[in-house]
C-alpha positions in Angstrom: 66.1 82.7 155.1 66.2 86.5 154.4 68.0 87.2 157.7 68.1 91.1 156.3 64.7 91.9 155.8 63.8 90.0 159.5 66.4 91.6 161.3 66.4 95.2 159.7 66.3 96.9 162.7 68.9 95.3 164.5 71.6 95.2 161.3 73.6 98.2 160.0 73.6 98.8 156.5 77.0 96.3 156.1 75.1 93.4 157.8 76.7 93.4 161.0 74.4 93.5 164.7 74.0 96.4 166.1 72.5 95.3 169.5 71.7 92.2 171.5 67.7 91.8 171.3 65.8 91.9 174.4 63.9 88.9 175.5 60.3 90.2 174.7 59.1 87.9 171.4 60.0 85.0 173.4 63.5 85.4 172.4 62.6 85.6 168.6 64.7 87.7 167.4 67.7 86.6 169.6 66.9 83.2 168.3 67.1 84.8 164.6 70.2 86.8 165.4 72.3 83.5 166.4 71.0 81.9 163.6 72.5 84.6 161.4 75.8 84.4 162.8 76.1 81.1 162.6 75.3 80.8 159.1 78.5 82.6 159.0 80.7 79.6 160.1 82.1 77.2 157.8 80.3 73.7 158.1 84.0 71.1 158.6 86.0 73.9 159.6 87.4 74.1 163.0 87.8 77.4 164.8 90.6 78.3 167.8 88.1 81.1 170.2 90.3 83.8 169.3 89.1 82.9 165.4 85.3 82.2 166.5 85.9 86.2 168.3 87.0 87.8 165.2 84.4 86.0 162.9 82.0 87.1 165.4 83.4 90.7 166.1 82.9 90.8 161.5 79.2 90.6 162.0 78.4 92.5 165.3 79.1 96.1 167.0 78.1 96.0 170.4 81.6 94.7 171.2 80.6 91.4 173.3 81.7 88.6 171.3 81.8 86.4 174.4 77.8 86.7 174.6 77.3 86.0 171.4 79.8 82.7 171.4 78.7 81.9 174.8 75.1 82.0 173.1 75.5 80.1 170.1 76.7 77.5 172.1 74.2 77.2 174.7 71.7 77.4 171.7 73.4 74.3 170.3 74.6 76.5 166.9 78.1 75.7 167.7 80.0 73.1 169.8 83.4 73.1 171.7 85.7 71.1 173.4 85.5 71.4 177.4 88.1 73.7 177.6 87.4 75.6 174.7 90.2 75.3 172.7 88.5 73.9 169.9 84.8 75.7 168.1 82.6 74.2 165.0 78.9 74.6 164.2 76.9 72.4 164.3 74.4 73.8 161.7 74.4 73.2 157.9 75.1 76.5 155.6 
């Protein structure tokens, strides 16, 4: 998918968020948004939060990057261990 030509109003010219999307669309573009940050996760790779923050905090400058992890997971992009000290995605690349 060209995630820069759907989301050109909410990416910067180096790719990264800008903004959270509102709700209006039916959540389309926060759907599209997650979808984009996941793709950035390594398929077999297992992330710590702090690494799954910094990834995040790469591709995003609104400066929540417990919304957007908090996000992907509930949107079943990434999984986690119950206390959070393990991340992966669940999607492939």
């Amino acid at each position: 998918m060209d995630y820069q030509a759907e989301l050109k109003s909410y990416l910067d010219e180096q790719g990264r968020v800008k903004e959270w999307p509102s709700k209006r669309n039916k959540g389309k573009f926060q759907k599209l948004v997650l979808e984009y940050l996941a793709s950035k996760f390594e398929s077999g790779v297992t992330y710590t939060e702090k690494e799954v923050n910094t990834l995040l905090n790469q591709y995003h400058t609104f400066g929540d990057p417990a919304l957007l992890r908090r996000e992907l997971f509930e949107n079943g992009l990434i999984d986690r261990m119950r206390d959070g000290s393990a991340y992966w995605c669940n999607t492939q690349n």
